[in-house]
MMTF fields as JSON, N, C-alpha, C and O atoms, coordinates in Angstrom:
{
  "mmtfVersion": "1.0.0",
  "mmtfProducer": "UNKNOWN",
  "numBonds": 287,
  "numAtoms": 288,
  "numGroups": 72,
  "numChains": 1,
  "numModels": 1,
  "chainsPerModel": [1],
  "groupsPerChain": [72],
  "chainIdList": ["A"],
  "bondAtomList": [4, 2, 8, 6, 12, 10, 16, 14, 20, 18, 24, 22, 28, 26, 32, 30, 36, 34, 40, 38, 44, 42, 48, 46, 52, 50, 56, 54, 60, 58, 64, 62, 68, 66, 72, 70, 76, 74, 80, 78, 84, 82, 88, 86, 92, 90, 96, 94, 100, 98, 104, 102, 108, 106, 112, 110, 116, 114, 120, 118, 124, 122, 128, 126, 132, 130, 136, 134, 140, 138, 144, 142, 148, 146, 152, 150, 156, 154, 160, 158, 164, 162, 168, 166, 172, 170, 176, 174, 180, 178, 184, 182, 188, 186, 192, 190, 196, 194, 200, 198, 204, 202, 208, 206, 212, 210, 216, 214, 220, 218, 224, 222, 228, 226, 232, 230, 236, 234, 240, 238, 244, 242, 248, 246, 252, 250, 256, 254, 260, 258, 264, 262, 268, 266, 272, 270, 276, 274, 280, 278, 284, 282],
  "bondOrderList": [1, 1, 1, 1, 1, 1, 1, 1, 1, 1, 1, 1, 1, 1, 1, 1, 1, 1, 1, 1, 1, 1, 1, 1, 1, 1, 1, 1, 1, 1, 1, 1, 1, 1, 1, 1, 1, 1, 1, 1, 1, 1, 1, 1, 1, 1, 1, 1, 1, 1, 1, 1, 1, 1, 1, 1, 1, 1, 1, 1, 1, 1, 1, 1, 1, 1, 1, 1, 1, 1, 1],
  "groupList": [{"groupName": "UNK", "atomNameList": ["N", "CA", "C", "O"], "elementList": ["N", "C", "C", "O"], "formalChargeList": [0, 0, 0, 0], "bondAtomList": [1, 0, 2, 1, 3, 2], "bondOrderList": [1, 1, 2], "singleLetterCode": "X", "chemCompType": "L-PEPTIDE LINKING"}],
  "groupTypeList": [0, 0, 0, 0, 0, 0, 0, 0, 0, 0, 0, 0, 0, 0, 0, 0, 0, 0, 0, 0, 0, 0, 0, 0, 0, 0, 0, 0, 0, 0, 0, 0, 0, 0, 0, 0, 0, 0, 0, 0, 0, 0, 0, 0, 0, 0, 0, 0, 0, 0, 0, 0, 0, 0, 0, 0, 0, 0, 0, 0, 0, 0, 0, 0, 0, 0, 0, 0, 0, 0, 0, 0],
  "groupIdList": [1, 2, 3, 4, 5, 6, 7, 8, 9, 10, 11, 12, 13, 14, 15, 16, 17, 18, 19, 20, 21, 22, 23, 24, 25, 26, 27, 28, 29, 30, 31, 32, 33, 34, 35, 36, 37, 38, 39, 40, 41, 42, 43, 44, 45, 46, 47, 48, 49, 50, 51, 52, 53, 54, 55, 56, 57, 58, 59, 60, 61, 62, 63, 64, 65, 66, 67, 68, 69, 70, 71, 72],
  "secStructList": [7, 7, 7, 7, 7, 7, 3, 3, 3, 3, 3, 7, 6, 6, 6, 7, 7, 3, 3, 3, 3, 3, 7, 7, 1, 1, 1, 7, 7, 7, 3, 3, 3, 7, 6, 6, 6, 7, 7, 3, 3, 3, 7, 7, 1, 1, 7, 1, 1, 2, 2, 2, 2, 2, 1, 1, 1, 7, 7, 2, 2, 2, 2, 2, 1, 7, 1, 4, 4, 4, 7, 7],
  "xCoordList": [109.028, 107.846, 108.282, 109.301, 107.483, 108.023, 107.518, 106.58, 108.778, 108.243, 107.197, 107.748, 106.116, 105.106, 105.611, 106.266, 105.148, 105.773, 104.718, 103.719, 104.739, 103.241, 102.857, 101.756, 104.271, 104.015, 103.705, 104.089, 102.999, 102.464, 102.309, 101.505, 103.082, 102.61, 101.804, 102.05, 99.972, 99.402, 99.612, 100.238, 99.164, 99.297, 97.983, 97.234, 97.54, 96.031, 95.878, 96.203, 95.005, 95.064, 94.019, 93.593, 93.767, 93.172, 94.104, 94.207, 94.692, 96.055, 97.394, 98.275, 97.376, 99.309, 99.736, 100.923, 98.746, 99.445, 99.894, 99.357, 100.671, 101.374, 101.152, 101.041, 101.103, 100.986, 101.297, 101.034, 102.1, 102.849, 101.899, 101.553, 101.176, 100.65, 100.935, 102.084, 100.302, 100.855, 99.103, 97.996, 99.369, 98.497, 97.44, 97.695, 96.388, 95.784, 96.383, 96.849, 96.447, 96.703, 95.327, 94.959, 94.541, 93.546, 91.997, 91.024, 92.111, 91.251, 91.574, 92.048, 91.15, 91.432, 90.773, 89.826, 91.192, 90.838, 90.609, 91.585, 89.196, 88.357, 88.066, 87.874, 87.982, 88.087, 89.282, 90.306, 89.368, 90.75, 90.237, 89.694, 90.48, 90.202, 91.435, 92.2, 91.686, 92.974, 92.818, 91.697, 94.216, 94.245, 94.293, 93.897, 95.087, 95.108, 93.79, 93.447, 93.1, 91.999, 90.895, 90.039, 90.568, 89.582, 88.497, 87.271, 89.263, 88.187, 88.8, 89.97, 87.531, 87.42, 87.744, 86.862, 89.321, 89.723, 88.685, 88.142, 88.506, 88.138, 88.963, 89.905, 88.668, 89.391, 89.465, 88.596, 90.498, 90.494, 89.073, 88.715, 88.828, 88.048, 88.943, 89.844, 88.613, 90.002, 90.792, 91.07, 91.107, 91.804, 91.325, 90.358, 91.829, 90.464, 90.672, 89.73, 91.453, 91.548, 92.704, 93.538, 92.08, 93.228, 94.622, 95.353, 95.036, 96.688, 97.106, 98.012, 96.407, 96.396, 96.566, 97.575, 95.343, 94.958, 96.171, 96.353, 96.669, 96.908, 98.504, 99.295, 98.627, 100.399, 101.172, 101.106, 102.097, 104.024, 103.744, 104.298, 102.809, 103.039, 101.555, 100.85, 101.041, 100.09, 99.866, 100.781, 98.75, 98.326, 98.684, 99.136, 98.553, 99.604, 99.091, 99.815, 97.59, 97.113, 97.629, 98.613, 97.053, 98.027, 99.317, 99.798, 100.083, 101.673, 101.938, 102.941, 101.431, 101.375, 100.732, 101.008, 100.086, 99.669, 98.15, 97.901, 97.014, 95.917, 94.992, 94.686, 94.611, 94.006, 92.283, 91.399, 92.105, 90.333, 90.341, 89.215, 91.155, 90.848, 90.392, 90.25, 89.821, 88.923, 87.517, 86.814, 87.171, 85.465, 85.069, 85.091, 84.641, 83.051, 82.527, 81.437],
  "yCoordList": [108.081, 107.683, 107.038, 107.432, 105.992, 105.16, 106.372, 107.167, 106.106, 106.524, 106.084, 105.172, 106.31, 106.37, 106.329, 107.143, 105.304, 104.505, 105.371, 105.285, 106.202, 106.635, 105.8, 105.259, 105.614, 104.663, 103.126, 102.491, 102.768, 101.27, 100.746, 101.252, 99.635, 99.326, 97.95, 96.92, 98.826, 97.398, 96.284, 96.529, 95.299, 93.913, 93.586, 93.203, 93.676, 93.256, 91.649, 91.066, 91.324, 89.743, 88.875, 87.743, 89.493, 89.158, 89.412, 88.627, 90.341, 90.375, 90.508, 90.668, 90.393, 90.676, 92.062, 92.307, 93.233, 94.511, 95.095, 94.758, 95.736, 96.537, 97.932, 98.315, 98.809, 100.251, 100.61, 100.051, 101.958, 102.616, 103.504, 104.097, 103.892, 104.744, 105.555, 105.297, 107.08, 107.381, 106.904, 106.984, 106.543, 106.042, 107.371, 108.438, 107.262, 108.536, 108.181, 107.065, 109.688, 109.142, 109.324, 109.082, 109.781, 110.103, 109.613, 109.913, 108.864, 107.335, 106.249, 106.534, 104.799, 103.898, 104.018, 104.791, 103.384, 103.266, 102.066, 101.347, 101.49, 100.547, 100.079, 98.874, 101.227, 100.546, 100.466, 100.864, 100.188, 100.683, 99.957, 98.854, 100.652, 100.098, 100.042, 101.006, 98.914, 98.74, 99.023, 99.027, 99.426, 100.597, 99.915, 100.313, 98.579, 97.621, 96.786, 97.048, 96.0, 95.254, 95.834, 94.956, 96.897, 97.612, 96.508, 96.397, 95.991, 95.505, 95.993, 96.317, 96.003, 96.948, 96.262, 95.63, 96.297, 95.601, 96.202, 97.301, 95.403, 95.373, 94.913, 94.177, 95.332, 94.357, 93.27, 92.97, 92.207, 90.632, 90.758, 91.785, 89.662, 89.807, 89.732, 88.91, 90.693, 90.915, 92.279, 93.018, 92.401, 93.341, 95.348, 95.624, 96.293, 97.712, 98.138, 98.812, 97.957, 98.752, 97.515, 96.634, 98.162, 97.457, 97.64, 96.883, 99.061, 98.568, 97.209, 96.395, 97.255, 96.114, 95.13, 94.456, 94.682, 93.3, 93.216, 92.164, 94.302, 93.678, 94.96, 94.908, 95.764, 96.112, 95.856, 94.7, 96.334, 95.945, 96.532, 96.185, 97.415, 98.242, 98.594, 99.151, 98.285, 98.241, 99.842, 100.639, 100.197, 101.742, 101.952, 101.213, 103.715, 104.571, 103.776, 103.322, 103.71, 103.456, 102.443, 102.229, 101.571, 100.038, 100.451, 99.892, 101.331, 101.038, 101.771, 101.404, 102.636, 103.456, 102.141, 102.155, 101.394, 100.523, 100.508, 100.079, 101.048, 101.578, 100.613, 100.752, 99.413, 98.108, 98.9, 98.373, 99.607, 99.892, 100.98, 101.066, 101.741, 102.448, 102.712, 103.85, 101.512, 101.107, 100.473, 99.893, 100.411, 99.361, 99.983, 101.142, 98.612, 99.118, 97.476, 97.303],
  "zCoordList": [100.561, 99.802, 98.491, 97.923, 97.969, 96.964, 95.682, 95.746, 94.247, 93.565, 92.398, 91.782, 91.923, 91.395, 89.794, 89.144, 89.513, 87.321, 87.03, 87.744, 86.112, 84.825, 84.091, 83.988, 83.27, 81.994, 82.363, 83.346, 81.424, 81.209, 79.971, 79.189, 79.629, 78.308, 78.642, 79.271, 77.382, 77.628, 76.516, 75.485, 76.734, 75.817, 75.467, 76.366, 74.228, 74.232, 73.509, 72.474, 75.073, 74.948, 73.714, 73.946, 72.636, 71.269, 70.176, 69.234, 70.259, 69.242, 69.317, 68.472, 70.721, 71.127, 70.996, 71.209, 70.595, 69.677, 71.498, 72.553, 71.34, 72.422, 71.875, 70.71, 73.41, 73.517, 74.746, 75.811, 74.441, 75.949, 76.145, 75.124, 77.462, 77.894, 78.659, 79.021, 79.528, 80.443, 81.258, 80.726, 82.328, 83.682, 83.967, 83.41, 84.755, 85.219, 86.1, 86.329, 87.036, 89.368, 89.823, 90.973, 88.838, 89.824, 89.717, 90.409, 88.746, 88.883, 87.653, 86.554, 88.185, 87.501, 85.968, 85.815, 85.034, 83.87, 83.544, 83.332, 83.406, 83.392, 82.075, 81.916, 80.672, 79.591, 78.734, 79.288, 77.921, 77.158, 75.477, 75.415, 74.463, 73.047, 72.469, 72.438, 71.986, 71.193, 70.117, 69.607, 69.298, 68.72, 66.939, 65.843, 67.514, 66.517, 66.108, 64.956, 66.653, 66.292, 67.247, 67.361, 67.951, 68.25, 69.239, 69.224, 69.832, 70.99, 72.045, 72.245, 72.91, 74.134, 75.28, 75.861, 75.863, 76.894, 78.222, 78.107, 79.38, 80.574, 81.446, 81.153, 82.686, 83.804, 84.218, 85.037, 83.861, 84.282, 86.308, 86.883, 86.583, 87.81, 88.789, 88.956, 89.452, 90.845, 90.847, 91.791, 89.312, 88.94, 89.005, 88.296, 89.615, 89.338, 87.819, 87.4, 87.108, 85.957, 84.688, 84.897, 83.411, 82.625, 82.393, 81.755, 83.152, 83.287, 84.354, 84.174, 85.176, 86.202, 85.658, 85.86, 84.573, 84.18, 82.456, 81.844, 82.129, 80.941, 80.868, 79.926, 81.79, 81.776, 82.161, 82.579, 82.322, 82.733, 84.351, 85.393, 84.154, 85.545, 85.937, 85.095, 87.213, 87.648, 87.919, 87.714, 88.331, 88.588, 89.371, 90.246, 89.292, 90.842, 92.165, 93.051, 92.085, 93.819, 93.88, 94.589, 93.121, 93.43, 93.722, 94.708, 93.115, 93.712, 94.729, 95.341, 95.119, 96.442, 97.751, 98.951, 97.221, 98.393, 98.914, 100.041, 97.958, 98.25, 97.279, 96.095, 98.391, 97.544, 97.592, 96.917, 98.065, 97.847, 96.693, 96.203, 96.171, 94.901, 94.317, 93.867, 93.977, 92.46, 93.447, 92.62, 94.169, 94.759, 93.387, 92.973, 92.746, 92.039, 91.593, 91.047]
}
């Protein structure tokens, strides 16, 4: 079985500021507020969550191989 990244650092696409996170496994995380200029990232369209759309490392389901995860 492949192993499963926690960490993600996101990039927030209004100020460049970077932050390491640890991931949930057990559902996607859809908003995220940066910590630096305080706007409220979302998910690019396509994407289930903002580690997807804006980290180094996509979420557990995504990396386990589990493209329905996130329907919403």
């Amino acid at each position: 079985m492949k192993q499963v990244i926690l960490e993600s650092t996101l990039t927030c696409p209004h100020c460049g500021y970077q932050k390491t996170e640890i991931m949930p496994t057990d559902a996607c995380q859809w908003f995220y507020e940066c910590e630096n200029c305080k706007k409220l990232l979302r998910p690019m369209k396509g994407d289930c969550c903002v580690f997807c759309s804006y980290g180094t490392v996509k979420c557990p389901p995504i990396q386990i191989g589990d493209r329905n995860c996130c329907d919403h």
